[in-house]
MDAnalysis code that builds the backbone (N, CA, C; Angstrom):
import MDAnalysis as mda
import numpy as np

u = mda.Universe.empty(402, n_residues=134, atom_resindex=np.repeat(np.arange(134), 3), trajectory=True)
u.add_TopologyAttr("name", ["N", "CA", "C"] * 134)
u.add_TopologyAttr("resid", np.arange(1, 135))
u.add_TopologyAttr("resname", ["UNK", "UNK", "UNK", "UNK", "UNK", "UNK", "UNK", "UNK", "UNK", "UNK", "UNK", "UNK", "UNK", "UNK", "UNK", "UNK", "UNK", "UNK", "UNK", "UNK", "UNK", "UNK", "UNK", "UNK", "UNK", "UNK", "UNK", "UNK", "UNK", "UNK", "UNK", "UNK", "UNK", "UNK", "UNK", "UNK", "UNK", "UNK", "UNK", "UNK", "UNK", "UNK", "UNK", "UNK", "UNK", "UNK", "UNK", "UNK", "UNK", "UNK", "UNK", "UNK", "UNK", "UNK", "UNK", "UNK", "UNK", "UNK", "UNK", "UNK", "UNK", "UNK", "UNK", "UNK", "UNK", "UNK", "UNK", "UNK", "UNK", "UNK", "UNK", "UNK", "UNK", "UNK", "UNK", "UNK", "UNK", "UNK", "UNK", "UNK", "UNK", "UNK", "UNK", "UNK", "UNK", "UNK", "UNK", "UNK", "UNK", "UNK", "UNK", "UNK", "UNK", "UNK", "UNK", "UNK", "UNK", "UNK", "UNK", "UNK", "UNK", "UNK", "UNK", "UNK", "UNK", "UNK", "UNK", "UNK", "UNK", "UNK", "UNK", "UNK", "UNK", "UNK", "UNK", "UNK", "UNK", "UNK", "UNK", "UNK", "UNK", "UNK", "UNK", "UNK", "UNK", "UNK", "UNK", "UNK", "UNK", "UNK", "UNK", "UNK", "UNK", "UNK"])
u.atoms.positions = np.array([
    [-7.562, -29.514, 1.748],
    [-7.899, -29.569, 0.334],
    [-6.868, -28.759, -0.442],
    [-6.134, -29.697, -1.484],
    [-5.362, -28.411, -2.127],
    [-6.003, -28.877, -3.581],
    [-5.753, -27.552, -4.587],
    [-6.043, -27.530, -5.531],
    [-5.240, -27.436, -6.514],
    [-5.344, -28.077, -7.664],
    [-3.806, -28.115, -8.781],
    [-4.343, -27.531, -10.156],
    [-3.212, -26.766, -9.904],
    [-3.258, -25.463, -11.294],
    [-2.902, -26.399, -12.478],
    [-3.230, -26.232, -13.667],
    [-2.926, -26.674, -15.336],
    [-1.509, -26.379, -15.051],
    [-0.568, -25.321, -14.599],
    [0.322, -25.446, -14.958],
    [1.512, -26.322, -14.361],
    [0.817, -27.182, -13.185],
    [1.254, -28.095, -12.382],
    [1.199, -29.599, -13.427],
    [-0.086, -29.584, -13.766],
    [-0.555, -30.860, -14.708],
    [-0.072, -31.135, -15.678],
    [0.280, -29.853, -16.409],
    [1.044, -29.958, -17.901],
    [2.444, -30.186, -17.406],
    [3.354, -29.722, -16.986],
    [4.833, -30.123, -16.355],
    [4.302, -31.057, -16.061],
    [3.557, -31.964, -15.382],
    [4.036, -33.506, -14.907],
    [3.835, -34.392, -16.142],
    [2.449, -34.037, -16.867],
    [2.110, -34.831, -18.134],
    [3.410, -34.922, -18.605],
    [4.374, -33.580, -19.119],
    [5.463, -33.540, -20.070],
    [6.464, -34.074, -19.699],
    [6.341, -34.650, -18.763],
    [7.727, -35.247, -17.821],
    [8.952, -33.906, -17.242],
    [8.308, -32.542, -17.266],
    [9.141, -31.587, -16.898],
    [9.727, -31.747, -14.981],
    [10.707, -31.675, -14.604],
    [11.223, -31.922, -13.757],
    [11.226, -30.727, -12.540],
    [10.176, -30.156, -11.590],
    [10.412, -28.662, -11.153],
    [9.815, -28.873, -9.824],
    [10.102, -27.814, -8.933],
    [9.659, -27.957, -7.673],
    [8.213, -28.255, -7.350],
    [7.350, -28.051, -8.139],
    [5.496, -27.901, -8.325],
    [5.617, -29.510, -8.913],
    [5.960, -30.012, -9.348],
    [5.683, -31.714, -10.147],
    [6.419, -32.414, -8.785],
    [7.090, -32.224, -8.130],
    [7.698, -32.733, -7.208],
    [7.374, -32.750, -6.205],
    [6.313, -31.420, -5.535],
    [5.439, -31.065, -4.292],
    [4.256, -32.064, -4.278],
    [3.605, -32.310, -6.488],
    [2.695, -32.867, -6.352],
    [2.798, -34.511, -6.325],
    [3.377, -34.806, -6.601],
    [3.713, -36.346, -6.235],
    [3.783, -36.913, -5.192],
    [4.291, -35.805, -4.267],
    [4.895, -36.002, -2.646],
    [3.187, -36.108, -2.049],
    [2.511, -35.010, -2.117],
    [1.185, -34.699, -2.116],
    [0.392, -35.667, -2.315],
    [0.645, -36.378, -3.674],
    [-0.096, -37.882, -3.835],
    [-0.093, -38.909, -3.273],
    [1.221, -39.098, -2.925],
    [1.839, -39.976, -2.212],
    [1.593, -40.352, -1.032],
    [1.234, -39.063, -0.443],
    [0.423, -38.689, 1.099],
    [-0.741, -39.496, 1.220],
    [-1.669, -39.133, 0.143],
    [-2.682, -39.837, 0.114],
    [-3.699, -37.780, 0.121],
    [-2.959, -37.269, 0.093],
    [-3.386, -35.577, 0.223],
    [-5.158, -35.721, -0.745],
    [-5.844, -34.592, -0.245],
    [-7.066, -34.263, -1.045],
    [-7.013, -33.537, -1.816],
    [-6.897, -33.795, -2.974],
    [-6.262, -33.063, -4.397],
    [-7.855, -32.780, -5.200],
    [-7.631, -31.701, -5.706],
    [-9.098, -31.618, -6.967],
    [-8.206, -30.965, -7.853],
    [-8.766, -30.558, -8.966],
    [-8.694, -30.081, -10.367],
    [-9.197, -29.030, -10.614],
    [-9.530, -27.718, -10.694],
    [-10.768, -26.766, -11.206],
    [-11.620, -27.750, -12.905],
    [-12.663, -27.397, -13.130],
    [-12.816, -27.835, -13.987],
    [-12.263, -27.033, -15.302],
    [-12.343, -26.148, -15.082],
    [-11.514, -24.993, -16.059],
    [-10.424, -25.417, -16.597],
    [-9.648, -26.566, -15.526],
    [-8.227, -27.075, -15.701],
    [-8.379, -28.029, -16.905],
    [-9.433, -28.571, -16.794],
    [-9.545, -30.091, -17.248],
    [-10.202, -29.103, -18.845],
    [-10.463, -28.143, -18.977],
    [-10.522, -27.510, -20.578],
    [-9.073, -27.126, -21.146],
    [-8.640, -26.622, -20.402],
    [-7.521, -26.240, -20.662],
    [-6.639, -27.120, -21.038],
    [-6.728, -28.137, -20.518],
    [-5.735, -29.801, -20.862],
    [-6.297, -30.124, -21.998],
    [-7.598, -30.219, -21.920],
    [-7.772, -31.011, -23.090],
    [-7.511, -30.277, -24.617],
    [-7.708, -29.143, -24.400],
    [-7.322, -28.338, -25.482],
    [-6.126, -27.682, -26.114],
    [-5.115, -28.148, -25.485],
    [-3.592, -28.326, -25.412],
    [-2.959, -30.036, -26.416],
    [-4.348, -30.997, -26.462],
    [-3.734, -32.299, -26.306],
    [-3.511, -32.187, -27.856],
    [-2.310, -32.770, -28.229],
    [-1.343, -32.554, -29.233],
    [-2.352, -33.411, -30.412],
    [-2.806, -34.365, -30.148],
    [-3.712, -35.685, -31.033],
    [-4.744, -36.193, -30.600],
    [-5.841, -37.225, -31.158],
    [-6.388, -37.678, -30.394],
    [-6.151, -38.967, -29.216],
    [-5.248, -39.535, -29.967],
    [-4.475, -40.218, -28.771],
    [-4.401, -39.984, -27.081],
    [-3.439, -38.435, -27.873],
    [-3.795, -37.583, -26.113],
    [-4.531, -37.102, -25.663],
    [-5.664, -36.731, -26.441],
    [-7.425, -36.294, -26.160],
    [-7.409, -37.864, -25.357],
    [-7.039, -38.354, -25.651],
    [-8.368, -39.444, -25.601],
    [-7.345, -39.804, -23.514],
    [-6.217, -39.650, -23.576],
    [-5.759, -40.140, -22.216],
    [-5.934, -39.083, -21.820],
    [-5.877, -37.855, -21.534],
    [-6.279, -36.876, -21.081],
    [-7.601, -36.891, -20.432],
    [-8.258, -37.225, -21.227],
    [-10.138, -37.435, -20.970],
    [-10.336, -38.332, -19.865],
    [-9.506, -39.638, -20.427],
    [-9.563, -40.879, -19.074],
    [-9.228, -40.952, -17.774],
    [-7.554, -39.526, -17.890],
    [-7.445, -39.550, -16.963],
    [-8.139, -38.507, -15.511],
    [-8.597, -37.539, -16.835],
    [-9.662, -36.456, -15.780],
    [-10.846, -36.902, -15.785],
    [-11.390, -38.208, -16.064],
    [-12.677, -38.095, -15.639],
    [-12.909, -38.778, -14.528],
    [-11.704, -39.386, -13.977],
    [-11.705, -39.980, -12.500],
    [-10.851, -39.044, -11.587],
    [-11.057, -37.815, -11.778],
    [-10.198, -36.861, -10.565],
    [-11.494, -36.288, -9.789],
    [-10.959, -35.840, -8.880],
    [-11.948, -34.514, -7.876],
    [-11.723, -33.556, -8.524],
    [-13.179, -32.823, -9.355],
    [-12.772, -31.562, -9.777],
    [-13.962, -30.861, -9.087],
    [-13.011, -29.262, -8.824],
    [-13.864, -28.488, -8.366],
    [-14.510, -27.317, -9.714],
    [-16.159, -27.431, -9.081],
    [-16.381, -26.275, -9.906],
    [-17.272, -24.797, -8.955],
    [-17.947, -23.712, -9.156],
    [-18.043, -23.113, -8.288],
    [-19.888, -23.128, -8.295],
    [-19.847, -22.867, -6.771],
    [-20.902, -22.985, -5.930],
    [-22.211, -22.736, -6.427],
    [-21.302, -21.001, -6.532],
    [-22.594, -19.879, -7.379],
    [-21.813, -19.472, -8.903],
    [-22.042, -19.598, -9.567],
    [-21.278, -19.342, -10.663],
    [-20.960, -17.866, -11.278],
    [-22.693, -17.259, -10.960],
    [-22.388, -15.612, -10.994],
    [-21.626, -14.858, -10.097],
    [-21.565, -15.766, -8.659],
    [-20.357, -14.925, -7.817],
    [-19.351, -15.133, -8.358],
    [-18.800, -16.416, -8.232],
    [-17.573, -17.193, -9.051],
    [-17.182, -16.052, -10.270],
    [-17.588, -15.382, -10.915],
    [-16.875, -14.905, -12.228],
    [-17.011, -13.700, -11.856],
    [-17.762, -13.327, -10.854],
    [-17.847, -11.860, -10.132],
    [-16.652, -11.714, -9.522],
    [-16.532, -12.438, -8.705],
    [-15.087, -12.274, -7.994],
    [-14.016, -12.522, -8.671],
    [-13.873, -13.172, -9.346],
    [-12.714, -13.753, -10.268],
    [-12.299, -11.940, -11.264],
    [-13.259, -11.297, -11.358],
    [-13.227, -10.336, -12.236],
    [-12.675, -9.558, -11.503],
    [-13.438, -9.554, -10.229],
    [-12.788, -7.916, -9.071],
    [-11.607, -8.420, -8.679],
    [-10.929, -9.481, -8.702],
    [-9.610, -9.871, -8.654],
    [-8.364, -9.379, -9.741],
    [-9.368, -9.449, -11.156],
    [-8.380, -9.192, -12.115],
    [-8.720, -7.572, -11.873],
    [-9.813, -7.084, -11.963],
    [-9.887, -5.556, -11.345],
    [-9.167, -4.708, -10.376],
    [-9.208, -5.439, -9.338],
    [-8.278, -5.214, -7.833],
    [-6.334, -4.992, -8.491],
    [-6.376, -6.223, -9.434],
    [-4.640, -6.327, -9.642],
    [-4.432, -5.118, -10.493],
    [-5.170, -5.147, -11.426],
    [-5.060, -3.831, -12.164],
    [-4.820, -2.424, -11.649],
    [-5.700, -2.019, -11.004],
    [-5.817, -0.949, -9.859],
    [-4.498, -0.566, -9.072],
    [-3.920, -1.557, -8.488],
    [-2.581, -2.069, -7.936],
    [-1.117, -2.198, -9.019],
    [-1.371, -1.815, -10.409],
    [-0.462, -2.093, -11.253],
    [0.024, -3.348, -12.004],
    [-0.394, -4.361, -10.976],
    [0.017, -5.633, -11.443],
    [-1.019, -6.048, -12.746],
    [-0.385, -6.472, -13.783],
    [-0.660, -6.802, -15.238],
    [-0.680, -8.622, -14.652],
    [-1.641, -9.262, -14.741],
    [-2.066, -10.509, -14.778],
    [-2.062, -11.034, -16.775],
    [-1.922, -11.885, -17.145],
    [-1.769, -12.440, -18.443],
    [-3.107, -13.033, -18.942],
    [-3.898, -12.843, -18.123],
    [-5.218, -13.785, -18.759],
    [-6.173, -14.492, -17.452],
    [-7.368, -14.121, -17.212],
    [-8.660, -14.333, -16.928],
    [-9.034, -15.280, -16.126],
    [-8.412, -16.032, -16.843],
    [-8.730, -17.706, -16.344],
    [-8.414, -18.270, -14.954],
    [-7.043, -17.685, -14.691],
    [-6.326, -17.751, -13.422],
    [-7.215, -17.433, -12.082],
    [-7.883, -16.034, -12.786],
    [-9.156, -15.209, -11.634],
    [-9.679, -15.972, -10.963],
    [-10.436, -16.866, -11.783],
    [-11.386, -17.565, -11.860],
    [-10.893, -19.223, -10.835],
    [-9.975, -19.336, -11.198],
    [-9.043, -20.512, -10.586],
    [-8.912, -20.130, -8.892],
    [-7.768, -18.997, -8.541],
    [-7.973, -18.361, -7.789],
    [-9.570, -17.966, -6.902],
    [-10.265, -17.693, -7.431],
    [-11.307, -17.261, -6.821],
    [-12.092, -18.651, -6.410],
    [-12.234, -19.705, -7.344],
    [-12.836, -21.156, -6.692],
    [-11.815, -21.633, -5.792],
    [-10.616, -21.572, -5.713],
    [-9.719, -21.495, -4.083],
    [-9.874, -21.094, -3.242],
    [-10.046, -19.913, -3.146],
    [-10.193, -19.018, -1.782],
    [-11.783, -19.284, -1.316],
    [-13.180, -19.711, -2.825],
    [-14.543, -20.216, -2.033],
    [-14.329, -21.256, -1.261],
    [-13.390, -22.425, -1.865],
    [-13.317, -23.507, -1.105],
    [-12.689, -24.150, 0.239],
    [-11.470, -22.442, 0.461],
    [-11.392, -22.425, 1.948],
    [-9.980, -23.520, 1.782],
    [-9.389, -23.341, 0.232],
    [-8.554, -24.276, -0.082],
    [-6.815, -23.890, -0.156],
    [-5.801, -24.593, -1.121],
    [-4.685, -24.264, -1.211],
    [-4.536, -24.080, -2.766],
    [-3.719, -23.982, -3.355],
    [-3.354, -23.934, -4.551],
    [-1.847, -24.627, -5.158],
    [-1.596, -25.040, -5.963],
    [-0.353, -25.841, -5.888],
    [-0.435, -25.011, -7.220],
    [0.714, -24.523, -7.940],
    [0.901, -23.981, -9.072],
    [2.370, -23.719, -9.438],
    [2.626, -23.682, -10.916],
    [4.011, -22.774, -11.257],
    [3.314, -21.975, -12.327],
    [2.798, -20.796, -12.069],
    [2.442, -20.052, -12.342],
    [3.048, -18.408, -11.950],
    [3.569, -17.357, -12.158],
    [3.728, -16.544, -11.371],
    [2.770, -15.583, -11.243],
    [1.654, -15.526, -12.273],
    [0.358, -15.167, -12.129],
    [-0.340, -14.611, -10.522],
    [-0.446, -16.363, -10.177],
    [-1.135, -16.740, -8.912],
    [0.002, -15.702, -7.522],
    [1.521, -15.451, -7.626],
    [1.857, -14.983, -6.839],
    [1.806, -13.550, -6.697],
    [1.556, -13.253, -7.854],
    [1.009, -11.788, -8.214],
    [-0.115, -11.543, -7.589],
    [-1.216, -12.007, -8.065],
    [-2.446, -12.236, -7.458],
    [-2.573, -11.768, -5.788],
    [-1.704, -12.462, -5.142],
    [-1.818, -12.640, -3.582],
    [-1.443, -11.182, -3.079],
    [-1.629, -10.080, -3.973],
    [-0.995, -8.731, -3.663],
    [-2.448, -8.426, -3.092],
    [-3.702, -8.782, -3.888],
    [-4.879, -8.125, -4.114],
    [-5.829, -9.233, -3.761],
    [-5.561, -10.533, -3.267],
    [-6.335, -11.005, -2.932],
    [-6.143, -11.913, -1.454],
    [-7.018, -12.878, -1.410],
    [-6.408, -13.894, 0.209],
    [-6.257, -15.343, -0.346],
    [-5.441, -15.147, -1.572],
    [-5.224, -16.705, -2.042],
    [-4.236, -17.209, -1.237],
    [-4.315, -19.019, -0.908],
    [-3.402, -19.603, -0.166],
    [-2.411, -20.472, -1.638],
    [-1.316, -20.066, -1.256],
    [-0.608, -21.276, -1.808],
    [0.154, -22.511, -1.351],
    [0.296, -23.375, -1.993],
    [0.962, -24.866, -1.024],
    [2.964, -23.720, -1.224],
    [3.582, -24.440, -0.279],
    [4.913, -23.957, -0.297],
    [5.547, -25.062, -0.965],
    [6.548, -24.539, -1.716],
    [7.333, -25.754, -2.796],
    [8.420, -26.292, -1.705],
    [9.185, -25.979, -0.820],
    [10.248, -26.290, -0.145],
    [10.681, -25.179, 0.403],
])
């Protein structure tokens, strides 16, 4: 099971060209077990420039595998002692959300596909897996 970060989704939407849009295609291509966090699929949609792109955005996440979490009060529990843990450790994380991303990865026993440097930060203070770009 790997899981794909917003910042994987937005580079491919934009036609951006990078090692993470290129892992994930290959990945698709496979026929690989891909999900979404649902968190992801807010985050997209609230980025979308018009309704135009609301509206393909919507169509195209409402036929993906998205993951959401199990227990939800653990889910934001842990996601927190993650951003807690990095702190503690020095590392300055940019925002919350990632925690939370991260933390429904590691419940699901999963991978992470991202261009984020967030998530590699993260792996100081936590047992996140990431997919390898090359």
């Amino acid at each position: 099971m790997i899981v794909v970060d917003t910042s994987v989704l937005v580079d491919l939407l934009r036609g951006r060209d990078n090692a993470a849009v290129r892992r994930f295609e290959e990945l698709e291509a496979e026929g690989a077990d891909l999900w979404i966090p649902g968190i992801c699929c807010q985050e997209l949609l609230q980025g979308a420039r018009d309704l135009r792109e609301w509206r393909k955005l919507e169509q195209y996440l409402s036929v993906q595998q998205l993951l959401f979490p199990a227990d939800p009060w653990k889910a934001h529990r842990n996601a927190a002692r993650i951003y807690f843990d990095c702190r503690r450790k020095g590392i300055t994380l940019r925002g919350s959300v990632d925690c939370l991303i991260a933390c429904l990865v590691i419940e699901a026993g999963a991978m992470l596909l991202h261009n984020d440097g967030d998530f590699e930060k993260m792996r100081a203070a936590c047992p996140l897996k990431t997919v390898e770009l090359g």
